[in-house]
N, C-alpha and C positions, 0 to 999 in steps of 0.2 A: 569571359566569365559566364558561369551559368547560372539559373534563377537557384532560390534558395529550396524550392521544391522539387527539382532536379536536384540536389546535394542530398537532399532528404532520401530520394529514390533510388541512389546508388550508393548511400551509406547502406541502407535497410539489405539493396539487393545483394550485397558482398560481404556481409557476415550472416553467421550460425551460429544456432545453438550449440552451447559445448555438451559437453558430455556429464553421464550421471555418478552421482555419488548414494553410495550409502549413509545414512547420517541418525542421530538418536532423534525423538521427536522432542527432546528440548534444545535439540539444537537447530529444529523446523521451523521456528518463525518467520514470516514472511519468503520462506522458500517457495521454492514453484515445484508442485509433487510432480515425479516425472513417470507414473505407473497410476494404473486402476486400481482402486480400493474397494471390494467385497466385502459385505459382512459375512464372517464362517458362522455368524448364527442370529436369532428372533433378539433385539432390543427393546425394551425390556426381554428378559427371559420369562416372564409367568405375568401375569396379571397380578395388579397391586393397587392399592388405593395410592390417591392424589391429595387425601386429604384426614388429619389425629380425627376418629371419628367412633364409628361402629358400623361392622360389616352385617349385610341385614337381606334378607329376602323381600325383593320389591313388592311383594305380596300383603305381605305381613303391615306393612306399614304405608300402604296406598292409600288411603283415608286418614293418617295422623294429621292430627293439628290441636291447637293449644286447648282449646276446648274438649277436647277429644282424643288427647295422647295414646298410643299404642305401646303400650308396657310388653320388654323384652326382658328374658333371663339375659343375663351374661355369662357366658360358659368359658370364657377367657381371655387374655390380653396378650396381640399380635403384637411385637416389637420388629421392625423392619432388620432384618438379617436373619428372624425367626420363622420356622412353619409351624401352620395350625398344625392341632394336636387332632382334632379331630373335624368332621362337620357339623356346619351350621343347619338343625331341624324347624318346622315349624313351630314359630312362637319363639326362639333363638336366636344371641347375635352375638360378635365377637367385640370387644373392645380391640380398636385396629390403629397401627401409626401408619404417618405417609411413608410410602416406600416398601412397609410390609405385604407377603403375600396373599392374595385373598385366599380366604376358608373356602373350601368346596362346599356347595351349598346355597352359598351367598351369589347375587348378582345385584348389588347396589353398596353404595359406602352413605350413609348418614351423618356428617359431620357435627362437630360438637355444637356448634354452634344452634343445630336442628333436635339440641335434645335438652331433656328435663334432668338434674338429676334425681336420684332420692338417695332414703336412706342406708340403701343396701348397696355395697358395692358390686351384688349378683344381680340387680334390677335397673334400668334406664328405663325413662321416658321417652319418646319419639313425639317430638310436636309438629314435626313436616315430614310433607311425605317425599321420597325418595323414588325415582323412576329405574327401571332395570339399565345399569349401565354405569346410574349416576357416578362421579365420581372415582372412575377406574381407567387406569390406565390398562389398557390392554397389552396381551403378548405383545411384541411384533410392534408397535405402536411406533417407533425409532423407524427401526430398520428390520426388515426381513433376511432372513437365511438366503447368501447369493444377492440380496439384493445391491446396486453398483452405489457406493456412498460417494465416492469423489472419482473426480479423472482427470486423468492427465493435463498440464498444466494450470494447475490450481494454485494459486497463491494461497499458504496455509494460512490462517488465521490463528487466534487462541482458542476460539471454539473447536476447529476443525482438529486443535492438539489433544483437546478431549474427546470429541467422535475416536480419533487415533484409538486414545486409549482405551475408551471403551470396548474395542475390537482386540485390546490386547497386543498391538504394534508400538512397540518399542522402539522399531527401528525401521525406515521407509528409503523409498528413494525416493530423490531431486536431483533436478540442475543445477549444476556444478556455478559456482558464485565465479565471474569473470575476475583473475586477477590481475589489474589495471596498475600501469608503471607509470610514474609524474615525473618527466624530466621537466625543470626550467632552465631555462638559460638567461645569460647576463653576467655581465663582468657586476651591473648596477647592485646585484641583488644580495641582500644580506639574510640570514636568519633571523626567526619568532627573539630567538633568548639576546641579539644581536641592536643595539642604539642606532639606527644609519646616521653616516657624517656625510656633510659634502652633498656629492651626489647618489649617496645609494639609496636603497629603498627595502623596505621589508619584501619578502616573497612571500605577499597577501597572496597572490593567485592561486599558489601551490595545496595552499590550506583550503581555499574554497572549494578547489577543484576536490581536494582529497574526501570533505562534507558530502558534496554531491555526488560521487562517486558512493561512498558508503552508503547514501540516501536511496540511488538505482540499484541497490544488493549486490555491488563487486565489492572486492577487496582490495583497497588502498594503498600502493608504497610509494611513498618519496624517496625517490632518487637522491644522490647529492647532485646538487646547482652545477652544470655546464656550463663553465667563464666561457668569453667569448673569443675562441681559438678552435680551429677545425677537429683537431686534431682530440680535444678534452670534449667537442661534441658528439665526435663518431665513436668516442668511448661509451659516454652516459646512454646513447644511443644504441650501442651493439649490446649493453648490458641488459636494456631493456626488452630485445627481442625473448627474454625467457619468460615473458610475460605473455596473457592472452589479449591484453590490447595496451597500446601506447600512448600516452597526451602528453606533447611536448609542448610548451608555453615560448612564443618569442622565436625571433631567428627565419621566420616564412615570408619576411617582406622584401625590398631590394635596398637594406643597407648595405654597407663595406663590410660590417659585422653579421650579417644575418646567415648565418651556417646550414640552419637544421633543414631548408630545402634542399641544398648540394649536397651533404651527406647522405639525408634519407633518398635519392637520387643513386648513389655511390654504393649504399646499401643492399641495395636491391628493390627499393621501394616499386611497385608497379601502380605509377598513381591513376587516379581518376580522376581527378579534379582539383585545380589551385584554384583558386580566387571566386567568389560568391557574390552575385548582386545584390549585397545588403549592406546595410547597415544597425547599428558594427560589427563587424566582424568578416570583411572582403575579400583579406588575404588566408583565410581559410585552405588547406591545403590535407588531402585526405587520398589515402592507398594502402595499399596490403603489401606485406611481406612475409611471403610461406603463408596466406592468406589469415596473417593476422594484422587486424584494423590496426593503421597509422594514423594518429589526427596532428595536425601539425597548426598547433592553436595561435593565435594571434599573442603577443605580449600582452596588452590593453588589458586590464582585468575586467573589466566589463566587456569587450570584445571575447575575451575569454571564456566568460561564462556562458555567454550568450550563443557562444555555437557548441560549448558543453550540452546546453539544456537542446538543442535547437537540431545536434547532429549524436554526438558522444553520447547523450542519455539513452534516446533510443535503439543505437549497437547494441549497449550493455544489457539494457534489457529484454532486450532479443538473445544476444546471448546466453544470458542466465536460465530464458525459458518463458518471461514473461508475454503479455500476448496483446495488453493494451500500452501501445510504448509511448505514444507522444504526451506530450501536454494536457489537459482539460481542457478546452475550449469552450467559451461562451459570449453572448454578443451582451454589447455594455451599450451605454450612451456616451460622448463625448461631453467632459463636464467643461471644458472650455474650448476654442479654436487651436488646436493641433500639430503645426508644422511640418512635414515630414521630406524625407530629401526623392529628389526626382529622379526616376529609372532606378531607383533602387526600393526591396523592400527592406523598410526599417522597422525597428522590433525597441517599441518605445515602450520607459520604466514608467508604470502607472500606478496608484494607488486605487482601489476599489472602495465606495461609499453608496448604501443605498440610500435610496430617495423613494420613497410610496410604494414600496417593490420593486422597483427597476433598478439596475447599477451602475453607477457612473465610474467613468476613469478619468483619474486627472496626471499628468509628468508629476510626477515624481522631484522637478528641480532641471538643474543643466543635465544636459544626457552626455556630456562629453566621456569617454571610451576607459578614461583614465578615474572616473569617478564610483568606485564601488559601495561607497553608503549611498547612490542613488539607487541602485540594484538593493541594497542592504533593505531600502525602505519600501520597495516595491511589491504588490502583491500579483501581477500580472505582470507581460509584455503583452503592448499593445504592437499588433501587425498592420504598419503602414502599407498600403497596396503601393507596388512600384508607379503605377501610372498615375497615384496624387502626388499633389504637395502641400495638402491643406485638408483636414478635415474639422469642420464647421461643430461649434458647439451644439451639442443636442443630436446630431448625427449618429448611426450606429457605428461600431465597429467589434469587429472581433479581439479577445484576450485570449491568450495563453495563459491557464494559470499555473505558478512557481510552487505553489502549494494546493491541493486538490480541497482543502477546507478554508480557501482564498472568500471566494464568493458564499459561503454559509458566513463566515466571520465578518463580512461585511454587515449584517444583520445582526441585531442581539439575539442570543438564544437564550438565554436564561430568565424568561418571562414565565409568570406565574399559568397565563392564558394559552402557553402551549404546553399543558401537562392537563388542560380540563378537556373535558369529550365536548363540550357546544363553545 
C-alpha cells in the first residue's frame, strides 16, 4: 500500500486539463475562463457623477457654507443616458443624476444633500463646498483601453459576468466541464423510487457521488447498477470509457463477487495504485485508460466519499481548469480524546464549534464505513497522522473542510457588532 499522499501525487500527476469550449456568459457561472480578457475600451466611457446633485465649478463654490450659501443659476437637468446641451460658465451649474455625463466646464459634483433649495427652479443654494474632483467618477476609472481584466483560469463569478458584459462578450471561452460516469455495482443494490426487502439496499452512494461531482463543476451520469456477474460488469464498464473520467462504487476488494479490479485490468486499465494506507477507504484502486482517470471506489459509502473528496475531487477539478483543488485546510483544537487507527492515516467525521475564537472538532458519532449520516453531520475530516493512535483533548490538529464556509459557520455571523466601524 501507499501513503495517502503518494495517491494524492499520482492522481494529480496523471490527469489534464481538458479542452476548451465556447459558451454564452449566462452559461459562465463558476466556469474557469480559459483566455485573456482586454478591455476594447475606457470604463466608464466619459466622466460622470457618483452622485443626484449639481455639476459645479470647484471655484465657484469653495467658500459655500450655510451661513454663507453660493447661489448658482441652473442652466439645466443632466439625466444619465443624456448630454449636456451646453457648458457650465462662471456663476453656473447643472442639475445632474448619478450616472450622467459631466458638463464641460464643471470639475466637481455637489450633492443634494450640500445644497439649499429656493424658490426658483433656475437658482440653488450651495451650503458646502465642493473640491475639484468631488464626486466624479472618472474616464477610465473601471478599466482602461487594452487594459488585461481577467486571465486565464478564473473561476467566473457573478461579478465577473458583468465586467463580461460591460465589454460587450456575449460569448467567452472555458474549460470544458469533466463529464464523469457513476457505475455501482451490487447484486444488493436497489433504486431511489425502489422499497429494499431482505437484503438490499438503496444505492445512497451513487447519488452522493453524483452531488459532489456536480459540486467540483463536472457533469454527472448514472449509469444503470452492474449485478454482480463479470460479464454485466465489463459492460457498464466499456460503456463508460466514452466518458472523461470514471467512479465505479464496490467490486475493488477480494471477495468471490468483486469484479471491477479484474475487468478494469482486462480493460486495459494501466493502473497505479490499489490499496491506500488509510482509513477508510484502503482498497482504493486508481489508473487510466487512453489516459482517462479510473477511480475504482470502495463500496462503503463513507469509504466512498471519502476518497471522492480525498482523490476524485481534485482530478476533476484539474480537469475542468480549476487551480486550487484540495480541501481548505485549517488547524482546530481537539474537543475531546481522539482515537485513531495505527499505520494508517484516518480521515475522522468531525463537527466544528467555536470556543473564544478558536475551533474545536469533535466525532461526529461511530465512524464505522457504512454509516453516512456521520459524513451527513460532518463539517470537516479530521486527519489522523498514521504514526498516532490517540490524540489528546485540547491538542491541535488539522481539518479538511467539506464545505469552504465550514469554519465561518462555526461562528455566528449575523451579529449587529459586525456591521459597526469600532
Amino acid at each position: 500500500m501507499i501513503s495517502a499522499d503518494e495517491a494524492l501525487r499520482l492522481v494529480l500527476d496523471n490527469v489534464a486539463i481538458l479542452g476548451v469550449e465556447r459558451t454564452p456568459i449566462t452559461s459562465a457561472l463558476a466556469r474557469v475562463l480559459a483566455e485573456e480578457i482586454r478591455s476594447p475600451r475606457d470604463i466608464p466611457g466619459f466622466d460622470n457623477s457618483a452622485m443626484d446633485g449639481y455639476a459645479v465649478r470647484a471655484q465657484d463654490v469653495a467658500s459655500a457654507s450655510e451661513s454663507k450659501p453660493a447661489r448658482l443659476r441652473v442652466i439645466e437637468t443632466i439625466a444619465a443616458g443624456a448630454m449636456a446641451s451646453r457648458p457650465i460658465e462662471a456663476g453656473e451649474c447643472s442639475r445632474i443624476m448619478t450616472g450622467a455625463p459631466l458638463p464641460a466646464g464643471a470639475d466637481a459634483i455637489v450633492p443634494i444633500e450640500g445644497t439649499r433649495g429656493s424658490a426658483s427652479d433656475t437658482q440653488v443654494e450651495i451650503v458646502a463646498p465642493s473640491g475639484a474632483g468631488a464626486f466624479i467618477r472618472p474616464r477610465g476609472e473601471d478599466l482602461r483601453e487594452g487594459e488585461v481584466a481577467m486571465t486565464p483560469g478564473k473561476r467566473l463569478s457573478p461579478s465577473d459576468l458583468g465586467t463580461l458584459a460591460s465589454l460587450n462578450r456575449s460569448m467567452i471561452d472555458v474549460y470544458r466541464r469533466p463529464r464523469v460516469a457513476i457505475v455501482a455495482t451490487g447484486d444488493e443494490l436497489v433504486d431511489i423510487d425502489q422499497i429494499p426487502r431482505g437484503a438490499q439496499i438503496v444505492n445512497s452512494s451513487a447519488y452522493a457521488l453524483h452531488g459532489a461531482i456536480v459540486e467540483a463543476g463536472g457533469e454527472a451520469v448514472l449509469l444503470k447498477v452492474a449485478r454482480d456477474t463479470r460479464d454485466e460488469v465489463r459492460a457498464r464498464l466499456s460503456e463508460a470509457l466514452a466518458f472523461d473520467a470514471v467512479l465505479s462504487t464496490g467490486g475493488v476488494s477480494v471477495g468471490q463477487f468483486d469484479h471491477v479490479k479484474g475487468v478494469l485490468d482486462e480493460i486495459g486499465l494501466r493502473q497505479l495504485f490499489h490499496g491506500v494506507a488509510q482509513k477508510p477507504g484502503r482498497p482504493l484502486k486508481f489508473g487510466l485508460i487512453d489516459k482517462r482517470p479510473m477511480f475504482g471506489l470502495p463500496g462503503n459509502p463513507v469509504a466512498t466519499m471519502v476518497c471522492f473528496y480525498l482523490y476524485a475531487r481534485p482530478a476533476i477539478l484539474k480537469m475542468g481548469g480549476r487551480r486550487e483543488l484540495g480541501l481548505p485546510r485549517v488547524t482546530v483544537r481537539c474537543a475531546a480524546d481522539i482515537k485513531v487507527s495505527k499505520n494508517l492515516t484516518e480521515f475522522v467525521r468531525v463537527r466544528l464549534e467555536r470556543r473564544e475564537g478558536e475551533l474545536f472538532a469533535a466525532p461526529t458519532g461511530n465512524q464505522g464505513s457504512g454509516i453516512l449520516s456521520s459524513l451527513s453531520r460532518a463539517d470537516a475530516l479530521l486527519i489522523g497522522p498514521a504514526k498516532e493512535t490517540l490524540l489528546k483533548a485540547g491538542s491541535q490538529a488539522t481539518v479538511l473542510l467539506l464545505a469552504a464556509e465550514a469554519a465561518a459557520a462555526a461562528e455566528p455571523f449575523f451579529e449587529e457588532r459586525r456591521f459597526q466601524s469600532h
